[in-house]
C-alpha positions as CSV (number, residue, x, y, z in Angstrom):
1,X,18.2,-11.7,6.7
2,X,19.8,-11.4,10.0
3,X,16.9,-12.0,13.1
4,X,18.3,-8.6,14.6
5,X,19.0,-7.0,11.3
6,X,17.5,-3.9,12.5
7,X,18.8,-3.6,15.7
8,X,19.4,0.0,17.5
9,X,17.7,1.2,13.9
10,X,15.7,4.4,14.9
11,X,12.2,3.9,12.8
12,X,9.1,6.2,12.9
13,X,6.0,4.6,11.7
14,X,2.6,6.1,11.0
15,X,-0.4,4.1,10.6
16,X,1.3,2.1,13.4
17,X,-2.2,1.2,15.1
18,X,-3.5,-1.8,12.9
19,X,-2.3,-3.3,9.8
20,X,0.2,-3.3,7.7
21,X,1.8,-0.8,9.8
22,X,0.8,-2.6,13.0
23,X,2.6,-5.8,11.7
24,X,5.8,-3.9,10.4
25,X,6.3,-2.6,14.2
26,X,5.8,-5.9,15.6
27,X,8.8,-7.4,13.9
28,X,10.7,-4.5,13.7
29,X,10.7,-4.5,17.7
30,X,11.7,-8.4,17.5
31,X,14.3,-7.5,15.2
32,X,15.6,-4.7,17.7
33,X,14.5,-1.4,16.3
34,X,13.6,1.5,18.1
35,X,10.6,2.9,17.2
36,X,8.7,6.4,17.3
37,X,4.8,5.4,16.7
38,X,2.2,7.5,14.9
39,X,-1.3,7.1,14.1
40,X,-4.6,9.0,14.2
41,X,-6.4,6.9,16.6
42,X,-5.2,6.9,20.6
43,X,-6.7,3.8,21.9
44,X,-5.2,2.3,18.7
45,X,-1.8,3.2,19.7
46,X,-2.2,2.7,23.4
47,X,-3.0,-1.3,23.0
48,X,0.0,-1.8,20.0
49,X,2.2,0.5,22.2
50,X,1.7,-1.9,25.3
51,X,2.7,-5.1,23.4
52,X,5.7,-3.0,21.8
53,X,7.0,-2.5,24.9
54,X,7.2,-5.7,26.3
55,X,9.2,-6.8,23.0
56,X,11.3,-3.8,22.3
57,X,11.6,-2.3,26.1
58,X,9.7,0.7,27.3
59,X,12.4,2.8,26.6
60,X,12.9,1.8,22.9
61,X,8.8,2.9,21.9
62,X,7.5,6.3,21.6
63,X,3.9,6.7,20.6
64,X,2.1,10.6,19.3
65,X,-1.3,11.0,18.3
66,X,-0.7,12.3,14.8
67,X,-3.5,13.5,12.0
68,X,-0.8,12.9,9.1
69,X,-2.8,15.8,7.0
70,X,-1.7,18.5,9.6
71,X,1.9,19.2,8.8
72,X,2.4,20.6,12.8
73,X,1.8,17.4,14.1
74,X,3.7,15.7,12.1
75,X,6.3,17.9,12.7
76,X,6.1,18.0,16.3
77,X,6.5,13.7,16.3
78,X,9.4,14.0,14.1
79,X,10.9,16.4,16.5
80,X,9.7,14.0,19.0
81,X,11.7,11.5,17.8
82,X,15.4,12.7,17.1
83,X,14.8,14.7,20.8
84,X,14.3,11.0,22.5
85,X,16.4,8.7,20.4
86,X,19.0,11.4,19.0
87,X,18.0,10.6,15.3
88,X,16.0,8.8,12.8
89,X,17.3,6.1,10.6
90,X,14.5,5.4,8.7
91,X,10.5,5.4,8.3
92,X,7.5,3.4,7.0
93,X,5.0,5.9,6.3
94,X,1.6,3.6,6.1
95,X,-1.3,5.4,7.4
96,X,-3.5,5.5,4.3
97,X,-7.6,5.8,4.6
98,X,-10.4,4.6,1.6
99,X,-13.2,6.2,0.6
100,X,-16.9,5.6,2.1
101,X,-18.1,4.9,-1.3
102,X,-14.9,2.8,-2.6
103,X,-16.2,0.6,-5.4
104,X,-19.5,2.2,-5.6
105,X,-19.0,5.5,-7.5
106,X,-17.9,6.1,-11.0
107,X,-15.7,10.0,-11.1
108,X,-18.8,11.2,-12.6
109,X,-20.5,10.4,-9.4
110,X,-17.3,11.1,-7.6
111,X,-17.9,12.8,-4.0
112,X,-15.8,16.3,-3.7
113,X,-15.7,15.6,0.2
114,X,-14.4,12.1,0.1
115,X,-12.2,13.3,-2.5
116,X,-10.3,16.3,-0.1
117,X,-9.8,13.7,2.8
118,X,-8.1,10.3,0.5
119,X,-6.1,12.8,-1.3
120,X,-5.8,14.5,1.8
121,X,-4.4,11.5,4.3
122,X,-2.8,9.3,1.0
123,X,-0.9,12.0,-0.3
124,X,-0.7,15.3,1.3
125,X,-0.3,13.5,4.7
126,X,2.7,11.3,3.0
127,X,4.3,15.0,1.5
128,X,3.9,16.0,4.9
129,X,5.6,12.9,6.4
130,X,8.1,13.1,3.9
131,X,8.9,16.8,4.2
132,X,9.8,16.7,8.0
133,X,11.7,13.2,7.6
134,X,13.8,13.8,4.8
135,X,15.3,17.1,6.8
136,X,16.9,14.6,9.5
137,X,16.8,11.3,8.4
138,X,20.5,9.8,8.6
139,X,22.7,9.9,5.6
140,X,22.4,6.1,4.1
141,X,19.0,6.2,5.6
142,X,15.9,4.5,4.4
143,X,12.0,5.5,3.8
144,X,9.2,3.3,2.9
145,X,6.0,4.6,1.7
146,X,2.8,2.4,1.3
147,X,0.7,2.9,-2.3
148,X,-1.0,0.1,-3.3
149,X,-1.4,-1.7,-7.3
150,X,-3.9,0.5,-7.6
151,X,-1.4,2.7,-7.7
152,X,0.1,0.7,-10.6
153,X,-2.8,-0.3,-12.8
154,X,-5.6,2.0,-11.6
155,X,-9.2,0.8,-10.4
156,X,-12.8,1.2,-11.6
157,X,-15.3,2.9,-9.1
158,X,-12.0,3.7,-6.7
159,X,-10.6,7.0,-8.2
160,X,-9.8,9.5,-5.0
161,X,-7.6,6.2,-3.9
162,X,-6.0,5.0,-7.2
163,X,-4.6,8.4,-7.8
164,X,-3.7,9.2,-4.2
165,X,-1.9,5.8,-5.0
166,X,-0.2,6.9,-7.8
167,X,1.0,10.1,-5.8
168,X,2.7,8.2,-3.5
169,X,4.5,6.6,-6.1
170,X,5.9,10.1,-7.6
171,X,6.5,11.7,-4.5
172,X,8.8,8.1,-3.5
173,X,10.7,8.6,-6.6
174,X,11.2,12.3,-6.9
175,X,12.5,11.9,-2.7
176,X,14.9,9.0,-4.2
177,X,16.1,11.1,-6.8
178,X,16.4,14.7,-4.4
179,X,17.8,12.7,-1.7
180,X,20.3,9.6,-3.1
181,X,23.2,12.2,-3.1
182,X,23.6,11.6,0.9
183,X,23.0,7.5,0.1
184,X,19.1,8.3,1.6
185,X,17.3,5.5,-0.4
186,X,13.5,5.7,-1.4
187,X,10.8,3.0,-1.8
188,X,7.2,2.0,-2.1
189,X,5.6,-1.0,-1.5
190,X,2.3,-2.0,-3.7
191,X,0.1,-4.4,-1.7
192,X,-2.5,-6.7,-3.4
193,X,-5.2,-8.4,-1.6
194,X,-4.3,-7.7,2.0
195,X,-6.2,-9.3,5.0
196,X,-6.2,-6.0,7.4
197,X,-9.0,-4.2,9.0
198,X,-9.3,-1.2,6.2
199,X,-9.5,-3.9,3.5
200,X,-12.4,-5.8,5.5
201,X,-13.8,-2.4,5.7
202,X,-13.8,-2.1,1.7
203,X,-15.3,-5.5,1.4
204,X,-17.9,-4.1,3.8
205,X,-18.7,-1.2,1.9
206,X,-19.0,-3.0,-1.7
207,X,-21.0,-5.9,0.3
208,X,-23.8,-3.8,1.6
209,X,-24.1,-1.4,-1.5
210,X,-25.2,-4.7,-3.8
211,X,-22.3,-3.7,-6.2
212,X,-21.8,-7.2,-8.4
213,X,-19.9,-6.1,-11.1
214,X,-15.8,-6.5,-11.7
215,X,-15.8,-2.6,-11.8
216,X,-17.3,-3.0,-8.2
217,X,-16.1,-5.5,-6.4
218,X,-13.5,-5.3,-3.4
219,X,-10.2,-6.3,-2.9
220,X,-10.5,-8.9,-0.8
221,X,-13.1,-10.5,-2.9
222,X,-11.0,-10.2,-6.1
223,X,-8.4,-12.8,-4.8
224,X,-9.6,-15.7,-7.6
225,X,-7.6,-12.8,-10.3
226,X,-4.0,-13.7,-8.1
227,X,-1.9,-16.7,-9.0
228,X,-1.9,-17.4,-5.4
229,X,-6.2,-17.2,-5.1
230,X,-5.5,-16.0,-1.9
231,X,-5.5,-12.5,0.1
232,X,-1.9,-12.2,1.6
233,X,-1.2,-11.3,4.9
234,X,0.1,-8.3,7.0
235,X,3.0,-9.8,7.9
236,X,4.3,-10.7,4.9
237,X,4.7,-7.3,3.4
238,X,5.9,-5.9,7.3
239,X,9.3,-8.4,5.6
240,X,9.6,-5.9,2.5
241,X,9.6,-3.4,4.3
242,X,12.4,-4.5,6.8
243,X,14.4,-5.7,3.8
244,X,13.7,-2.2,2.4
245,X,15.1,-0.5,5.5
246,X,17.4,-2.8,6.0
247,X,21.2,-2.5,5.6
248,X,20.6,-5.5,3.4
249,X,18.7,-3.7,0.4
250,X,21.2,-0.5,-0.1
251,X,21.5,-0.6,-3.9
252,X,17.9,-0.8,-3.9
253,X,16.0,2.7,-4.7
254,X,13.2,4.0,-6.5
255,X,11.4,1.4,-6.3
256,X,7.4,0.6,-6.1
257,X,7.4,-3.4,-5.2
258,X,4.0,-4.6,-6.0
259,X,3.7,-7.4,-3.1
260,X,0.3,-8.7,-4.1
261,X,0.2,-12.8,-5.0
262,X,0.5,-11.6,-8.6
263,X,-2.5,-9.9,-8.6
264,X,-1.0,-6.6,-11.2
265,X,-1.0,-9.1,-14.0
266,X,-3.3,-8.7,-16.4
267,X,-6.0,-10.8,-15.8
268,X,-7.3,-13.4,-18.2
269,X,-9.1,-12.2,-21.7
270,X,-12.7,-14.2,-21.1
271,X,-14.4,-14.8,-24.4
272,X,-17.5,-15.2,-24.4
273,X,-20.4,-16.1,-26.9
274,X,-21.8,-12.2,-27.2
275,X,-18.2,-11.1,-28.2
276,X,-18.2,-13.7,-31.1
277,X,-22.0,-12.1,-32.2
278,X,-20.8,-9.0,-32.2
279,X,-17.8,-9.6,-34.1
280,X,-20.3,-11.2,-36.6
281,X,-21.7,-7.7,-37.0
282,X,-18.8,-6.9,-39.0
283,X,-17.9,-10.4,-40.6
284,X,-18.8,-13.7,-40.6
285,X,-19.7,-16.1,-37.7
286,X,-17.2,-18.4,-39.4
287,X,-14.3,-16.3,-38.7
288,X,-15.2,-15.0,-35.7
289,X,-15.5,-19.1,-34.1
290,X,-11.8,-19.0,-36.2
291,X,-10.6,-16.2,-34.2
292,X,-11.6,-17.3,-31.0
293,X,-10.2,-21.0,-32.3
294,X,-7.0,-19.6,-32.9
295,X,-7.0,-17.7,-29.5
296,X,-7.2,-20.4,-27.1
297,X,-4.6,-22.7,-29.1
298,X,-2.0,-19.7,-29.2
299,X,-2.5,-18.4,-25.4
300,X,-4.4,-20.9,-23.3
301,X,-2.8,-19.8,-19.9
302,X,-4.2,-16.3,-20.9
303,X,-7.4,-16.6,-22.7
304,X,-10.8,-18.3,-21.0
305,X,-13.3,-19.5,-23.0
306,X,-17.3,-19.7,-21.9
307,X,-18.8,-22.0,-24.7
């Protein structure tokens, strides 16, 4: 990809305080983007907004203050937008939130509170996002939505988020399919194990509630289930999503990209002595030592055995 393969590109961003977000605007400035910046907190924005500026020009950076679950701000900043730079080529909508009791809480303990403000910020706030870009967005224009693979395969003790996940992912693919007649293309990216403040803040949470189980455990501690055993960082997804909005990727539509170190694979099938006894409970310990025999010499790469 061209160094400047975004240049004079007129990009809106939300969540563009920190992260995943914070990255993407980074080297979408050094790659010559104009950009219209939103996220919830101020002091956030002001400190990324200073550094934008030296890279992209303080005339090529707008920043608003925007609460991405109140449809008049969001409308206002779009507004915003195509009033300063004349119109909007493109967006990467990643302002997401967690729960305060991510990996702690099964949905029969689920909090109705918690529950309102993920779906809330996740998915209403991306309908929101989605509703005042799509109206001006450029034909042959390009959005970007963030879910996560929990939007993909789902997660124990992390409901509220895995389905406002799995939102994002229909509401990207009905806009690809209500949109592609003027060449607008659609996408969402599906980040693993992500080193950014909000995953930290997950850890956090799991950490200090004593939670040791799989079903509990963060994402940044599950990093030994990727092929790469490592947590991947913001700046290599902030590439998708330039390729995504770039002129580069215009076939490409639809889409949710898991970018995650190959975390979404299923992970390996551990078998372990208590599943051989209680397959004895319905047949012999013979077959059962057969079974597991003929497990390991069919499927080694995918089978782990603790005797």
């Amino acid at each position: 990809m061209s160094p400047q393969q975004l240049q004079g590109k007129v990009i809106a961003v939300t969540g563009a305080a920190s992260g995943i977000g914070l990255a993407f605007a980074q080297l979408a400035a050094a790659r010559g983007a104009k950009l219209s910046l939103a996220d919830v907190s101020q002091a956030g924005l002001d400190k990324a907004a200073a550094e934008l500026r030296a890279t992209a020009g303080a005339d090529n950076v707008l920043t608003r203050v925007v609460d991405v679950r109140k449809y008049d701000q969001v409308q206002a900043w779009i507004d915003a937008t195509t009033q300063t730079f004349g119109r909007l080529d493109g967006a990467a909508n990643m302002a997401g939130v967690i729960p305060k009791d991510i990996g702690i809480h099964t949905l029969a303990d689920q909090d109705l509170e918690q529950w309102d403000f993920v779906l809330g910020v996740n998915a209403t706030g991306l309908m929101h996002c989605l509703k005042a870009q799509t109206r001006v967005v450029a034909d042959g224009g390009s959005i970007v939505n963030a879910s996560s693979i929990a939007g993909v395969t789902g997660r124990a003790k992390n409901a509220a988020y895995a389905a406002s996940k799995h939102a994002v992912v229909g509401l990207t693919r009905s806009a690809c399919k209500e949109f592609g007649y003027r060449g607008v293309r659609v996408n969402c990216i599906c980040p693993g194990p992500i080193d950014t403040p909000m995953n930290h803040k997950a850890h956090e949470i799991v950490t200090a509630s004593g939670a040791t189980t799989h079903t509990g455990q963060s994402v940044l501690s599950s990093t030994h289930e990727n092929a790469l055993g490592r947590a991947g960082r913001p700046e290599e997804v902030a590439h998708l999503i330039a390729y995504l909005l770039s002129d580069e990727s215009t076939y490409v539509s639809g889409t949710a990209i898991c970018v995650d170190g190959g975390s979404s694979l299923v992970p390996p099938l551990r078998i372990t002595p208590r599943m051989c006894h209680a397959t004895s409970a319905v047949t012999s310990m013979g077959t059962s030592v057969a079974m597991l025999s003929w497990l390991v010499s069919t499927a080694p790469s995918t089978v782990v055995s603790d005797w």
